[in-house]
Backbone bond lengths (Angstrom), bond angles and torsions (degrees), N, CA, C in turn:
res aa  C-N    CA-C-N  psi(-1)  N-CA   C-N-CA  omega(-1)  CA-C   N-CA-C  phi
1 X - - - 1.450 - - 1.525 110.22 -
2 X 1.367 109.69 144.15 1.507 113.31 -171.39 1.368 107.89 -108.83
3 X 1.380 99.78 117.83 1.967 100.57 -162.50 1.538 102.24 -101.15
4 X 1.785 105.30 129.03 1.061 124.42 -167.88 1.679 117.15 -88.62
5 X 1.794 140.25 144.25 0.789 118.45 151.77 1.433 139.32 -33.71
6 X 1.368 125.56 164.64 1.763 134.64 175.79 1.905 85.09 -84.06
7 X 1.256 119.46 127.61 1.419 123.08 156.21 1.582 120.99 -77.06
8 X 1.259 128.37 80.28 1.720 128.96 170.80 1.528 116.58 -32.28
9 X 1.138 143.63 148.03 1.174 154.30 135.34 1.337 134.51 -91.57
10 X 1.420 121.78 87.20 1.688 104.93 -150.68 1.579 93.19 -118.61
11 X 1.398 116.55 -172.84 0.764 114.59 179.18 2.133 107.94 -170.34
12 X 1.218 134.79 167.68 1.530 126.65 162.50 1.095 128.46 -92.58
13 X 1.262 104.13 129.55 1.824 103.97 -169.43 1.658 115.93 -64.90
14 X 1.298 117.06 127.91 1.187 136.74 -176.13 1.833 98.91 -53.95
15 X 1.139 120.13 108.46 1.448 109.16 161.32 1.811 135.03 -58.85
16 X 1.280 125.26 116.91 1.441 134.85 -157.77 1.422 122.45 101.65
17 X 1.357 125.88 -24.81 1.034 130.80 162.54 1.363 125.52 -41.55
18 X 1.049 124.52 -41.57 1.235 127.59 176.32 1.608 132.73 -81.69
19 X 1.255 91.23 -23.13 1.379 119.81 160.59 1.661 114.47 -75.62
20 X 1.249 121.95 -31.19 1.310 113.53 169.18 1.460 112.66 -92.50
21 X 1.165 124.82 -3.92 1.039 128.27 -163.88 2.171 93.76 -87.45
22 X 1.151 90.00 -42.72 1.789 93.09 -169.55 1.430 103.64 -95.49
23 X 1.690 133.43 2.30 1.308 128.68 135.57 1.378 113.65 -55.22
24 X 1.146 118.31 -72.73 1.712 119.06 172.56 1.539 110.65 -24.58
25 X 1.265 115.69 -77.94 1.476 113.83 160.96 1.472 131.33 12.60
26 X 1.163 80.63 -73.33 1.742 108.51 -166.00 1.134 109.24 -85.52
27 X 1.630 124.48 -37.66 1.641 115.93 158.51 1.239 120.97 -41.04
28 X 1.492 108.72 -70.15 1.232 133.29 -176.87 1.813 109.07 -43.29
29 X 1.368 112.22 -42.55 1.672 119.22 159.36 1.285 120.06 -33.94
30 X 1.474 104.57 -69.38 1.133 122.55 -152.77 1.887 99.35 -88.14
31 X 0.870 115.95 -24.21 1.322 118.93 168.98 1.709 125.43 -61.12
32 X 1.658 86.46 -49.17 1.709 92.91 163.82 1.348 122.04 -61.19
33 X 1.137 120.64 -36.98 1.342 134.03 -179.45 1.581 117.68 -46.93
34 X 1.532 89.94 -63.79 1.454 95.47 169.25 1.261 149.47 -48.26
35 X 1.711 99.14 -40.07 1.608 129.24 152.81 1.451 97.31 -44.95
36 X 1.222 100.35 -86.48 2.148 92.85 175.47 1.460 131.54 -4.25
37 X 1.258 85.55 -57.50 1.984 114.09 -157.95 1.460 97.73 -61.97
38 X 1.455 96.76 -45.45 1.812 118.22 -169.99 1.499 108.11 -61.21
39 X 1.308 109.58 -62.27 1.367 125.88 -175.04 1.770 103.97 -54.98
40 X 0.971 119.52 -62.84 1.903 124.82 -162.85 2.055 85.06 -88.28
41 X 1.009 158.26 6.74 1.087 122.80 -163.26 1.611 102.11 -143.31
């Protein structure tokens, strides 16, 4: 049997993305939280 390389798929990271990505985050955190806060308090 003739053993083949793994084929990669790569690509360059979009600049800001990641940064919106861990705003979302933190909304989404702090949003639950509140629901919480609301509910027990």
């Amino acid at each position: 049997m003739e053993k083949q390389e793994k084929m990669e798929l790569a690509h360059e990271p979009v600049p800001g993305y990641q940064t919106v990505f861990y705003i979302t985050v933190a909304v989404a955190v702090i949003y639950l939280g509140a629901v919480f806060m609301k509910c027990f308090f």
